[in-house]
Phi, psi and omega in degrees: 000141179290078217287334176314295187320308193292316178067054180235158187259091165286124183246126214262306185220090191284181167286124133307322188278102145231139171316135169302122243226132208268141171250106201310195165268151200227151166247130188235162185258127192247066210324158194278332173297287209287335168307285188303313140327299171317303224260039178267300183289345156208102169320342171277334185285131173252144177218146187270135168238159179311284180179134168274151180185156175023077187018044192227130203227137168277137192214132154263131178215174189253176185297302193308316196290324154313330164257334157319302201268352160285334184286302179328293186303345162292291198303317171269324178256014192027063194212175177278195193288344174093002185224156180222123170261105190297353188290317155332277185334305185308321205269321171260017170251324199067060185242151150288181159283318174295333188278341170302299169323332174279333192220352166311333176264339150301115170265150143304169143318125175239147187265128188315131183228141134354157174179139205211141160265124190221352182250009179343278172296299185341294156343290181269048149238328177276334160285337164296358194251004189272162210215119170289334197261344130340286185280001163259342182289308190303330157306293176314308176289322155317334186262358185302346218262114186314339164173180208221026199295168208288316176245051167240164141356301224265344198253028184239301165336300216276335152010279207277348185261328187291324176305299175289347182287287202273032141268313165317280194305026177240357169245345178302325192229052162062354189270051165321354182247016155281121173244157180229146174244157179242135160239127159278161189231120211303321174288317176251184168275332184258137179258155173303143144237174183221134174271135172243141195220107167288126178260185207263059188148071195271355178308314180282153184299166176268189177227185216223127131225159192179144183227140184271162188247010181240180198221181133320185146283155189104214179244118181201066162314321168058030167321301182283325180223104004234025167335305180244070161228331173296356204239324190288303177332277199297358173273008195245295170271019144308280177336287185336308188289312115034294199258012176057010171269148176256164187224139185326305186265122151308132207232115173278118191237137193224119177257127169211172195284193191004046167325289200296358176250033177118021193074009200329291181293307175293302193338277179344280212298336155301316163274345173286338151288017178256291244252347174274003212035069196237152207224155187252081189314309174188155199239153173251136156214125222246120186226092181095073197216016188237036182229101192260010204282338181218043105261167236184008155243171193259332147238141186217127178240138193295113188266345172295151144057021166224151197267121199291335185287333191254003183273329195274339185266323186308319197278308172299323208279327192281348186267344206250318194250005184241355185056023176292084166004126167306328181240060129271353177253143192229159178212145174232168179233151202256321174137351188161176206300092182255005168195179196302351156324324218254006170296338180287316216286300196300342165248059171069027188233128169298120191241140174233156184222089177279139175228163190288338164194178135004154171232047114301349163222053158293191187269085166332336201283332190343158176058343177251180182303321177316328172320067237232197174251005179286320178252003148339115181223101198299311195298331194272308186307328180275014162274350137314317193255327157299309202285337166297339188304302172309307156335294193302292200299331161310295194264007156261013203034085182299137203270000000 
């Protein structure tokens, strides 16, 4: 990778030992129902808002009142955290707030595209290189870290730990030419990273996957959300690596930060591929894939803020390269961006989101301490880290 072009920073040998990085007041996009709710239930927090528009309310708030109201819309409104942070957008478009606030929900035209399985065997020789118990050791050791929150110590660590995991396997097997980026994140301590694996036609757009890596604060293992989709990623660019094959497209593994705070870290890492222009056959993004306890399909895939053309070849791929039965696959709506798919999405780039269930019957445990490997159920998540695998290596063309 050209890091002059990218004008980005890769930190070869971070500090660990840092200071907590003070975290400013943020502006976030809230639905407005769920606004309204928090503050009937709770009247002492004052939280300012801006301006409502389309079931949609502008808000300034501090790091507690951002964790006062995702925790609430968890536990109450039974939905995810509920907030899109608008503050990234102020700083990389060079907007006000309101006009950021005003055009956050206009996507681009994205052009509709055709998607064909044309690489089988190539393929399941690289899906043959996933490893279940590979992917649990590593689920295990990632989640060792007492909690991964975005401006602690510990979520800064585990960054730097997902960095170095996957350049060890890319120096174990000779691929001196996997690079890793750190995108800082104006808010927080921990960054995003990102792996790049060069393909021999790096001209054509690339493809994506990708989990966020960060959790609450406390005792927060955070397993299920999201260890195992970020854990799905690197058993995915293992496989790749593995199998000794180059691939046409350039191939992205994006672990990022501060998910649970507006999308924080992809937002960043999306618009700086906006603005560099740099294009994307399709992007994955696996949030949430081990908790099987109320459903009875093996993928439910997210129909918001995702592309019905690559959602639809994903569902051929679990049926073509996983033998998944059709009506083990299902689709749900989150209701609005709830997880990093839609940073891509709002900047034109095609997304797909398979989730672990309905989300009426997702893992309630999400956010507490529960989040454990006790509820895990590894055999449904690693139907996951196949159909990504199967994803990447299908739309990079393998050679």
């Amino acid at each position: 990778m050209n890091l002059m072009k990218w004008g980005l920073l890769i930190l070869l040998f971070p500090i660990l030992s840092v200071a907590k990085a003070k975290v400013e007041d943020g502006y976030f996009a809230v639905k407005t129902k769920h606004l309204d709710n928090f503050r009937a239930t709770y009247q002492s927090v004052s939280v300012k808002e801006l301006k409502r528009d389309g079931g949609y309310s502008l808000v300034r708030l501090n790091n507690q009142q951002i964790m006062q109201i995702t925790t609430h819309i968890h536990q109450l409104e039974h939905n995810c955290g509920g907030l899109i942070d608008l503050s990234v957008d102020v700083k990389a478009k060079r907007l006000s707030i309101f006009s950021v606030f005003d055009s956050f929900m206009d996507v681009p035209a994205i052009p509709e595209k055709a998607f064909t399985l044309d690489d089988k065997a190539k393929v399941l020789e690289v899906v043959n290189h996933l490893s279940k118990t590979e992917y649990e050791k590593t689920l295990r050791a990632f989640t060792s870290f007492p909690n991964r929150y975005a401006n602690g110590a510990h979520g800064y660590e585990a960054a730097y730990w997902l960095r170095d995991t996957a350049l060890k396997y890319a120096n174990d097997l000779g691929r001196k030419d996997v690079k890793a980026t750190a995108f800082q994140t104006p808010r927080y301590q921990q960054p995003s990273i990102l792996i790049t694996v060069p393909g021999t036609k790096p001209s054509l757009p690339g493809v994506l996957i990708g989990g966020h890596m960060d959790s609450y604060s406390g005792n927060k293992p955070a397993v299920d959300d999201d260890a195992s989709g970020t854990i799905a990623a690197m058993e995915t660019l293992r496989a790749v690596l593995a199998s000794g094959k180059r691939f046409e497209r350039n191939i992205f593994i994006a672990f990022y930060a501060a998910e649970e705070w507006g999308l924080h870290g992809s937002k960043v890492m999306a618009n700086e591929f906006k603005r560099q222009n740099i294009q994307l056959e399709g992007i994955m993004q696996l949030d949430m894939i081990a908790y099987s306890q109320k459903t009875n399909k093996h993928f439910t895939f997210v129909r918001d803020f995702t592309n019905d053309g690559l959602t639809n070849f994903t569902k051929t791929l679990a049926m073509e390269y996983l033998n998944t039965p059709e009506d083990k696959i299902g689709d749900t709506v989150c209701g609005y961006g709830c997880s990093d798919h839609a940073s891509w999405h709002r900047n034109g780039y095609r997304a797909v989101t398979p989730f672990e269930a309905h989300f009426d019957g997702m893992n309630d445990d999400l956010h507490t301490s529960r989040d454990t490997m006790a509820l895990a159920d590894i055999d449904h998540a690693f139907r996951f880290v196949q159909l990504g695998t199967a994803f990447i290596a299908e739309l990079a063309n393998p050679q």
